[in-house]
KOLLUMLO-226420 format. One record per atom (N, C-alpha, C, O): x, z, y; atom name; residue in three letters; residue number from 0. Coordinates in nm, 2 decimals, padded with zeros to 4 digits. Atoms other than C-alpha are relative to their C-alpha. Example, Ala and Ser with C-alpha at 12.3 -4.5 7.8 and 13.67 -1.06 7.14 Angstrom:
00.09_00.00_-00.12_N_ALA_0
01.23_00.78_-00.45_CA_ALA_0
00.09_00.00_00.12_C_ALA_0
00.19_00.07_00.12_O_ALA_0
-00.09_00.00_-00.11_N_SER_1
01.37_00.71_-00.11_CA_SER_1
-00.08_00.08_00.11_C_SER_1
-00.03_00.09_00.22_O_SER_1
***
This chain:
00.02_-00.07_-00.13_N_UNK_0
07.23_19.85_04.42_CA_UNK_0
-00.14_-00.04_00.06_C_UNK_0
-00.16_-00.16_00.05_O_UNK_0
00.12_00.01_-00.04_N_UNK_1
06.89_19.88_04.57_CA_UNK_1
00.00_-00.01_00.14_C_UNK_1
00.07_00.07_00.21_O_UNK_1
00.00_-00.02_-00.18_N_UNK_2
06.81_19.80_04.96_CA_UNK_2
-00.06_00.09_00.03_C_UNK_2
-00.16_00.13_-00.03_O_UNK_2
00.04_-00.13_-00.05_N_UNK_3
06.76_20.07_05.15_CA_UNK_3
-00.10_-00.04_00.13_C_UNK_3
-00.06_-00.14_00.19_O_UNK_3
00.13_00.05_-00.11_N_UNK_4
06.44_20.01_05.43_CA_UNK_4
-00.08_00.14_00.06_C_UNK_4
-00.18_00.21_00.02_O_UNK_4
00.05_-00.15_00.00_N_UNK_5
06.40_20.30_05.63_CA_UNK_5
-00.10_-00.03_00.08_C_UNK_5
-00.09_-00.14_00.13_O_UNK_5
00.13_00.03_-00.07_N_UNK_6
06.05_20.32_05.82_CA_UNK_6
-00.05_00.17_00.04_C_UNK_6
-00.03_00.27_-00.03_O_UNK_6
00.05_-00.13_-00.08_N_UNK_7
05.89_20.59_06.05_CA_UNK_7
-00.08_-00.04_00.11_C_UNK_7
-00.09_-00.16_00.16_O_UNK_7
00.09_-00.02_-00.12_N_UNK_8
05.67_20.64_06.31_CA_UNK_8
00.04_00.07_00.11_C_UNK_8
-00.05_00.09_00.20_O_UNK_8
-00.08_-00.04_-00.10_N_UNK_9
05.90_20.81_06.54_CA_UNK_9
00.14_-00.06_00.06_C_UNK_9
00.12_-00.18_00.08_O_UNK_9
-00.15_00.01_00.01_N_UNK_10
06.28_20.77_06.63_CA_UNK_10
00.11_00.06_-00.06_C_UNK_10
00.13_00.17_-00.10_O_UNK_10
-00.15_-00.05_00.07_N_UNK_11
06.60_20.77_06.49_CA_UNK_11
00.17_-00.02_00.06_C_UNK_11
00.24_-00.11_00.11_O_UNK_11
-00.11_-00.02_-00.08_N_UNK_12
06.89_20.87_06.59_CA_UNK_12
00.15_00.01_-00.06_C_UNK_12
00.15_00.08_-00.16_O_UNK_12
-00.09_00.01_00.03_N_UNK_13
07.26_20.80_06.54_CA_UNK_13
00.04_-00.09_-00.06_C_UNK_13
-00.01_-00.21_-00.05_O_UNK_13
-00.05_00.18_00.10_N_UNK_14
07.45_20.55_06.28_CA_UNK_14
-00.07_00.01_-00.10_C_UNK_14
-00.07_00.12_-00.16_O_UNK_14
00.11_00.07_00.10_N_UNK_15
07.21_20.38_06.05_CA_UNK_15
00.06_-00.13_-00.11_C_UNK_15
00.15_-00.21_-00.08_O_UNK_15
-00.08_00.15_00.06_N_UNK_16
07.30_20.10_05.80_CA_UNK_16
-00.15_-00.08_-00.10_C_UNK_16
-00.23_-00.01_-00.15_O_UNK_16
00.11_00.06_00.06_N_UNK_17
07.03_19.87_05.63_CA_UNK_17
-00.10_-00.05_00.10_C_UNK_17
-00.06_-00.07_00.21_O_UNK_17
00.14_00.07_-00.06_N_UNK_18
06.68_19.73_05.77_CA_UNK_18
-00.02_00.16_00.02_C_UNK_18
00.02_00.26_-00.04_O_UNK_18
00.03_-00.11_-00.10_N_UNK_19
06.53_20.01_06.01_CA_UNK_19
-00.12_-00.08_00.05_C_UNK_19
-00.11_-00.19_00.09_O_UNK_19
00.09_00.07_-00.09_N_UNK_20
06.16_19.96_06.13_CA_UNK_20
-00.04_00.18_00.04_C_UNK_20
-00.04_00.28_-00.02_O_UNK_20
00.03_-00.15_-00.08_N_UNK_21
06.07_20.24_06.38_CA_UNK_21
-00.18_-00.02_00.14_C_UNK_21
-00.21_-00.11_00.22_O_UNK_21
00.11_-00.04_-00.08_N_UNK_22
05.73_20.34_06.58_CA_UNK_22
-00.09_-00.12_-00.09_C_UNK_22
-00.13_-00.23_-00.05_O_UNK_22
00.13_00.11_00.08_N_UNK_23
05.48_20.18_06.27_CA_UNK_23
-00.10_00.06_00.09_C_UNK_23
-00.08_00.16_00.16_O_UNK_23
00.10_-00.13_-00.02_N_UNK_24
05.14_20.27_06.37_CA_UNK_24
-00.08_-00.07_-00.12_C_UNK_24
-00.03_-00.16_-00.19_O_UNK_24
-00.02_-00.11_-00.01_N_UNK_25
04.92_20.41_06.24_CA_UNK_25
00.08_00.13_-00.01_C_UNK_25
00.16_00.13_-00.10_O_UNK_25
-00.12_-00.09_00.04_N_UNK_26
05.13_20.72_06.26_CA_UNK_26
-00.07_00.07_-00.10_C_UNK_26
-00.20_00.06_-00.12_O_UNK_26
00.00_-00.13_00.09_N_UNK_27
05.15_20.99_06.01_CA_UNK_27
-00.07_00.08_00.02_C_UNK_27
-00.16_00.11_-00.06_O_UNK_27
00.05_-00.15_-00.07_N_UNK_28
05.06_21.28_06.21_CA_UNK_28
-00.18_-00.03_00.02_C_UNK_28
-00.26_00.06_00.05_O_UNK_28
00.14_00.01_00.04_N_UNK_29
04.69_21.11_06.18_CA_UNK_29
-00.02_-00.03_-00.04_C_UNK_29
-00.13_-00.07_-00.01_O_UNK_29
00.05_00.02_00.12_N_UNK_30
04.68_21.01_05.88_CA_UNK_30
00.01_-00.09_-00.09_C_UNK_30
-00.05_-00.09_-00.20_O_UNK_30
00.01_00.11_00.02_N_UNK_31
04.79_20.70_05.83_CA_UNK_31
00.12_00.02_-00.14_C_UNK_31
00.20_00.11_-00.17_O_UNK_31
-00.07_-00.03_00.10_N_UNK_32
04.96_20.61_05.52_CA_UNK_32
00.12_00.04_-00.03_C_UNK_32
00.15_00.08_-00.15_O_UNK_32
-00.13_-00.04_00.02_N_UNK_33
05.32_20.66_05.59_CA_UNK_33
-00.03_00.17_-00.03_C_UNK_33
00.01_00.21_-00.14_O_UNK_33
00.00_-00.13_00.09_N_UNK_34
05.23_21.04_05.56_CA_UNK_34
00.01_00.02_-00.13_C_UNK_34
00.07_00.11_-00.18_O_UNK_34
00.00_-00.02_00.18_N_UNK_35
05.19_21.01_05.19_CA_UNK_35
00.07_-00.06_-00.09_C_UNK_35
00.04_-00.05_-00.21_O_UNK_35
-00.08_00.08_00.07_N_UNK_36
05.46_20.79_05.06_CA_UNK_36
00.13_00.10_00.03_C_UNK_36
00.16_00.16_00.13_O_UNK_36
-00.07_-00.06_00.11_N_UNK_37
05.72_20.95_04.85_CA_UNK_37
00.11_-00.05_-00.02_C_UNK_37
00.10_-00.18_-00.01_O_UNK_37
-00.09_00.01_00.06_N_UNK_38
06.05_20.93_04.73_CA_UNK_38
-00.03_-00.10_-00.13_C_UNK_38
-00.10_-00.03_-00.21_O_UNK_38
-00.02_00.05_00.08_N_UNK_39
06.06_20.66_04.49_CA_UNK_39
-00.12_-00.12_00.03_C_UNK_39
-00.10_-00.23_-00.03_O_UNK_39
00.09_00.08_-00.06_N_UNK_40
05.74_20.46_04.64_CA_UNK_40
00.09_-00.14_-00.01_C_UNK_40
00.21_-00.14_-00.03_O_UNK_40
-00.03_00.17_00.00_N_UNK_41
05.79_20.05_04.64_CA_UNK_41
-00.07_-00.01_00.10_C_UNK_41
-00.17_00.05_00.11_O_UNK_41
00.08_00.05_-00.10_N_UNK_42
05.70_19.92_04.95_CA_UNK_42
00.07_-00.15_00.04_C_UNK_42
00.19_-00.17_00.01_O_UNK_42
-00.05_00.13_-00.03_N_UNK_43
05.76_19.56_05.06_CA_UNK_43
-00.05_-00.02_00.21_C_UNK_43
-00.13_00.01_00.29_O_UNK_43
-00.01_00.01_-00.12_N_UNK_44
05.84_19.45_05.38_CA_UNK_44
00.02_-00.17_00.03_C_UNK_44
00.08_-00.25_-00.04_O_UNK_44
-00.01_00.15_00.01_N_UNK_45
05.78_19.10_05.54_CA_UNK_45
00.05_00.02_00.15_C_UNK_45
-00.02_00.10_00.21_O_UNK_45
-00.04_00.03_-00.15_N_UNK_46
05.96_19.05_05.91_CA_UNK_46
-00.13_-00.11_00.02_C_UNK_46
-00.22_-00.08_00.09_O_UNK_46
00.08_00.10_-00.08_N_UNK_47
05.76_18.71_05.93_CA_UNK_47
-00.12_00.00_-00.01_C_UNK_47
-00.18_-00.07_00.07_O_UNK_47
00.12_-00.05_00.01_N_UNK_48
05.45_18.83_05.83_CA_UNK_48
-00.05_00.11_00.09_C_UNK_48
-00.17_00.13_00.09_O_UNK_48
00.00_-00.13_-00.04_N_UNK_49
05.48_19.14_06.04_CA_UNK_49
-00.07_00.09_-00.11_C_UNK_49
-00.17_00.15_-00.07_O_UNK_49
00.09_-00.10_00.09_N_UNK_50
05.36_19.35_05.72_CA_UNK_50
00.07_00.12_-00.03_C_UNK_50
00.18_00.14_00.02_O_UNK_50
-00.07_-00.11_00.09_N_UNK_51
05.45_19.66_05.53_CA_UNK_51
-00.09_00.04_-00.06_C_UNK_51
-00.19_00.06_00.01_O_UNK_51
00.06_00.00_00.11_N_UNK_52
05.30_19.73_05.23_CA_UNK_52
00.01_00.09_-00.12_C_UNK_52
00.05_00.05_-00.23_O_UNK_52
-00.02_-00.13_00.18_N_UNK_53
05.30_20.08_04.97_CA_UNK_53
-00.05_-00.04_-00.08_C_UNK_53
-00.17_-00.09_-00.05_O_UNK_53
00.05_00.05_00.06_N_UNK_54
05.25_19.98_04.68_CA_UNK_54
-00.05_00.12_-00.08_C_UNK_54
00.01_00.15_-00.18_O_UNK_54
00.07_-00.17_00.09_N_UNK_55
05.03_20.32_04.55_CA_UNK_55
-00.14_-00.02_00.02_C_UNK_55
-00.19_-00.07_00.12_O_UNK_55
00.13_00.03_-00.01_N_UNK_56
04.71_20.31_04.48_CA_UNK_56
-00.09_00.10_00.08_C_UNK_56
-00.07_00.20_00.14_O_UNK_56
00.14_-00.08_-00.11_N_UNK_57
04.38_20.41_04.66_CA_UNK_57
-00.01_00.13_-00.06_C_UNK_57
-00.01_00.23_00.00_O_UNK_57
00.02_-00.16_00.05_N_UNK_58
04.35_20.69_04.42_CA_UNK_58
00.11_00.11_00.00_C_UNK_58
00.08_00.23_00.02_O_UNK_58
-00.09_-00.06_-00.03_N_UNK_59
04.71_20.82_04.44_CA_UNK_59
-00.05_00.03_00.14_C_UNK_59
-00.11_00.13_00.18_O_UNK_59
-00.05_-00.03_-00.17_N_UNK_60
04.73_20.82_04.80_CA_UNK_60
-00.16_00.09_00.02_C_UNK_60
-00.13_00.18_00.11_O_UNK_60
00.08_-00.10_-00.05_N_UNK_61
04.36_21.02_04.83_CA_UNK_61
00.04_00.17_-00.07_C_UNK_61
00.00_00.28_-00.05_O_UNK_61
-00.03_-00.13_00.05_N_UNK_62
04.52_21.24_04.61_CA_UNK_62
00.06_00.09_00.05_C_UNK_62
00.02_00.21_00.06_O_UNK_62
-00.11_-00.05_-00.07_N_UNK_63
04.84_21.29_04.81_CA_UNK_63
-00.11_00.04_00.13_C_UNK_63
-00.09_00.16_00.16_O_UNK_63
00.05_-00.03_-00.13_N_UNK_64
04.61_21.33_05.11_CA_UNK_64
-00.07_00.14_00.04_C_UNK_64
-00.09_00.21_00.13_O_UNK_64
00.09_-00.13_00.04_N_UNK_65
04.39_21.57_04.93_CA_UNK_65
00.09_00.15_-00.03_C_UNK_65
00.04_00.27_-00.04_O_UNK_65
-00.09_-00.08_-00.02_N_UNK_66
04.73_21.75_04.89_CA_UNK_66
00.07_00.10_00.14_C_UNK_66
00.14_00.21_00.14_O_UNK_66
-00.10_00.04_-00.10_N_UNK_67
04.86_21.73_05.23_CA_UNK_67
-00.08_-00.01_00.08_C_UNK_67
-00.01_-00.07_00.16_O_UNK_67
00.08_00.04_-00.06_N_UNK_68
04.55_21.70_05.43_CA_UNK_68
00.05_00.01_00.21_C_UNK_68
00.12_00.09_00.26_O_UNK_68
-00.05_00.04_-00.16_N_UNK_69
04.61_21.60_05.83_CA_UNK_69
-00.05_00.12_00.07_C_UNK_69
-00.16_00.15_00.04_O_UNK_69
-00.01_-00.05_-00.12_N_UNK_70
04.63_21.86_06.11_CA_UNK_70
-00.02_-00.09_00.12_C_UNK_70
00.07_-00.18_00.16_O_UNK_70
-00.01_00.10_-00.17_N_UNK_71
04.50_21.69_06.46_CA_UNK_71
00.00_00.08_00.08_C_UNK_71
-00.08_00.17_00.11_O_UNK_71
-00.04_-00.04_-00.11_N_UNK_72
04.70_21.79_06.71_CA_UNK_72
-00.05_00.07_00.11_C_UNK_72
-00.05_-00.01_00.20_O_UNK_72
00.05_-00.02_-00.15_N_UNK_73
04.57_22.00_07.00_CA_UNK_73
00.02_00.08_00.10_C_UNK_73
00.04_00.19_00.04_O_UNK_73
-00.06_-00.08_-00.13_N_UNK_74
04.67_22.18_07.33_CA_UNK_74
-00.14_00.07_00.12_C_UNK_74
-00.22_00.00_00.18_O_UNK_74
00.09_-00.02_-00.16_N_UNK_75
04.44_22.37_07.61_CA_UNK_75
00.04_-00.04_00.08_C_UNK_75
-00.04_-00.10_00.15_O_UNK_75
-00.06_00.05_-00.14_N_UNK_76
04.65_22.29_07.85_CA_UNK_76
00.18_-00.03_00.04_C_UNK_76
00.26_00.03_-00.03_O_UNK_76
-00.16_-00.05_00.01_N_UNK_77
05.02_22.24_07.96_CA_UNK_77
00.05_-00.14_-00.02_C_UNK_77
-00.03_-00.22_-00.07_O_UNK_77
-00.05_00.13_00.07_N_UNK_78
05.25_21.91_07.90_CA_UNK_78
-00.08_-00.06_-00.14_C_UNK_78
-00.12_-00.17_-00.16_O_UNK_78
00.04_00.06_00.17_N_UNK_79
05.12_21.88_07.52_CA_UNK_79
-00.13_-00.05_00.03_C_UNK_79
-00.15_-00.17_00.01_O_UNK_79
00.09_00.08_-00.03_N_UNK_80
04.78_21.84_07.63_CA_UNK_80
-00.02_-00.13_00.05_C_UNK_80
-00.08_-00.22_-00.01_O_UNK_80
-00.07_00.09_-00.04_N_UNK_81
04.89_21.61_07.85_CA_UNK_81
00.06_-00.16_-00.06_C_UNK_81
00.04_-00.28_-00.04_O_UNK_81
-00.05_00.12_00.11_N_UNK_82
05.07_21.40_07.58_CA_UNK_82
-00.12_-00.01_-00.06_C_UNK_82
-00.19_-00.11_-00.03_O_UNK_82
00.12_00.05_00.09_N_UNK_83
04.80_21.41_07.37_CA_UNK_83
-00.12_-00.10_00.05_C_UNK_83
-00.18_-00.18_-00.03_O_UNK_83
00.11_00.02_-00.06_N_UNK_84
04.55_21.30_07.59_CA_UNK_84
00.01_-00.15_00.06_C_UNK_84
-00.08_-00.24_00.06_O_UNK_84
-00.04_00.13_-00.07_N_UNK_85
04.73_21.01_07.77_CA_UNK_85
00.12_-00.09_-00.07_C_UNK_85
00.14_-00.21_-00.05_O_UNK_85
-00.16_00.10_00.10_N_UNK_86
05.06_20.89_07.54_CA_UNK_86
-00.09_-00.15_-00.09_C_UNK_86
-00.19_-00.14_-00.17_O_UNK_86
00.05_00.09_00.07_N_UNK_87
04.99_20.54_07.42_CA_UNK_87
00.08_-00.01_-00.18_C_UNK_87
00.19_00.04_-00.21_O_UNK_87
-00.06_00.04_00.12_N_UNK_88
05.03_20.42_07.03_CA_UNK_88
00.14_-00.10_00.01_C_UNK_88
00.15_-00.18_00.10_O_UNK_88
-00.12_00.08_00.02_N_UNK_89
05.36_20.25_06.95_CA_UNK_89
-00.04_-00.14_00.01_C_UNK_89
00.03_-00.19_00.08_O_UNK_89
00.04_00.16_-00.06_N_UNK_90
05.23_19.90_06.99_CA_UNK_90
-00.05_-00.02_00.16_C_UNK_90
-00.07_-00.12_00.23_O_UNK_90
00.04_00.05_-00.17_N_UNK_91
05.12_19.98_07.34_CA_UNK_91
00.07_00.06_00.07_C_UNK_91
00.05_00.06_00.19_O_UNK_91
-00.13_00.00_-00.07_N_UNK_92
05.43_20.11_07.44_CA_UNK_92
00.06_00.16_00.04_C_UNK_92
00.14_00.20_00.12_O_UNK_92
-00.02_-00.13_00.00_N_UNK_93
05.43_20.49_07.37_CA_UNK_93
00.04_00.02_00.16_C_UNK_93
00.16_00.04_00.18_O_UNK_93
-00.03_-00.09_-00.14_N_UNK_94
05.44_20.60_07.75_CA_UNK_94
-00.14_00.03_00.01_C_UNK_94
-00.23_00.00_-00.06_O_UNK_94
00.18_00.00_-00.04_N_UNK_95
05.12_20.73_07.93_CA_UNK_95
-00.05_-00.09_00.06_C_UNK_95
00.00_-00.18_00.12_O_UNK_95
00.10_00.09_-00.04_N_UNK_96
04.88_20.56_08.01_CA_UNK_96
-00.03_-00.06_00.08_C_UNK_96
-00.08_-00.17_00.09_O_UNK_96
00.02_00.00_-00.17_N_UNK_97
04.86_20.60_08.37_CA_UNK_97
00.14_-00.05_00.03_C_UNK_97
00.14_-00.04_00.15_O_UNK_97
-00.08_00.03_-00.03_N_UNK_98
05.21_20.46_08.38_CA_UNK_98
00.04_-00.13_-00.01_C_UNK_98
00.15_-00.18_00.03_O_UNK_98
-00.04_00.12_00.05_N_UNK_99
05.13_20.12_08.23_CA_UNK_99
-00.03_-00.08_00.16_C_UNK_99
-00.11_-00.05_00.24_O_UNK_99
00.08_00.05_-00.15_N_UNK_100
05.12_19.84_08.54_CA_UNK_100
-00.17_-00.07_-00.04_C_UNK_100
-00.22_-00.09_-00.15_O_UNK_100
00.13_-00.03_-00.05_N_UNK_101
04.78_19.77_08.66_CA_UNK_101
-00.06_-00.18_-00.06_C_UNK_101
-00.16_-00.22_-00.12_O_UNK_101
00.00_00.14_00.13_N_UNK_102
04.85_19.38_08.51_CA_UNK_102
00.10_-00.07_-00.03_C_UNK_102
00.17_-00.06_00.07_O_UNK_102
-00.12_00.03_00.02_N_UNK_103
05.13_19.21_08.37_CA_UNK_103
-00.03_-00.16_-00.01_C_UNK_103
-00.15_-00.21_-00.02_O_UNK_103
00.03_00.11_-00.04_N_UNK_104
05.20_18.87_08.41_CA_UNK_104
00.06_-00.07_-00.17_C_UNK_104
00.07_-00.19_-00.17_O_UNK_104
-00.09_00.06_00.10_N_UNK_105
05.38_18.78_08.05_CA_UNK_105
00.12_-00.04_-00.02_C_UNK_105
00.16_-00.10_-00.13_O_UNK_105
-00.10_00.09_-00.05_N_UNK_106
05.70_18.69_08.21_CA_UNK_106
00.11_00.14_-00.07_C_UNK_106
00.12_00.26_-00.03_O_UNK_106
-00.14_-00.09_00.04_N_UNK_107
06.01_18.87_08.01_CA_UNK_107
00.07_00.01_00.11_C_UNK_107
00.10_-00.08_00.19_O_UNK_107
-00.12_-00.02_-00.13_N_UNK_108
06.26_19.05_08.26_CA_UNK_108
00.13_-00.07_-00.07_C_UNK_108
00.14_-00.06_-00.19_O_UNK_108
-00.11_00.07_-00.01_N_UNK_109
06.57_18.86_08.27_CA_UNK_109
00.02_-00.16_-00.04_C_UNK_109
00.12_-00.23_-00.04_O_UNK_109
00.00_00.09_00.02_N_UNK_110
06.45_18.57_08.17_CA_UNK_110
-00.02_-00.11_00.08_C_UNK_110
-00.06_-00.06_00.18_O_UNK_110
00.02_00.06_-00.08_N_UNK_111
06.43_18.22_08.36_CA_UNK_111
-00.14_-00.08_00.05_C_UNK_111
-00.15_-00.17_00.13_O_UNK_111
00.13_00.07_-00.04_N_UNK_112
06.06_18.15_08.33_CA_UNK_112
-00.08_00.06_00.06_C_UNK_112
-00.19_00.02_00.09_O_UNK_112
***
């Protein structure tokens, strides 16, 4: 039986079973390499390392890319612009921008320090 290690750059929704890592960056949608990884791909995963790792080469993956080449996103105007313009990356907490506070002190909520 093989482990199953699902990974994305968005969310998932409903019942899941296995290792789940969700909001990699870079995302997909600009270019990063989860766009080009394939059904059958090897990738290794380290929790303590924080890594993740395709194991396809430079030349595959310009291939796939050269297949598949990236669309960047764009809006005149309206909510989507909006998102585009101000939504932070998944390590900085996917909200906008203008919503993050002004400084944070380090202190986890509910904790006693």
């Amino acid at each position: 039986m093989k482990d199953i290690v699902r990974i994305s750059d968005g969310r998932m929704s409903g019942t899941a079973f296995g290792t789940i890592v969700l909001h990699v960056t870079p995302e997909s949608a600009v270019g990063g390499p989860l766009a080009y990884v394939r059904s059958g791909d090897r990738i290794s995963l380290s929790v303590s390392r924080r890594d993740v790792t395709l194991h396809v080469s430079d030349e595959e993956l310009a291939r796939r890319a050269q297949e598949t080449p990236v669309v960047v996103p764009t809006a005149d105007r309206g909510y989507r612009k909006l998102f585009l313009a101000t939504v932070n990356q998944a390590d900085q907490g996917v909200d906008f921008d203008f919503l993050r506070a002004a400084q944070t002190l380090g202190i986890v909520p509910g904790t006693k320090e």
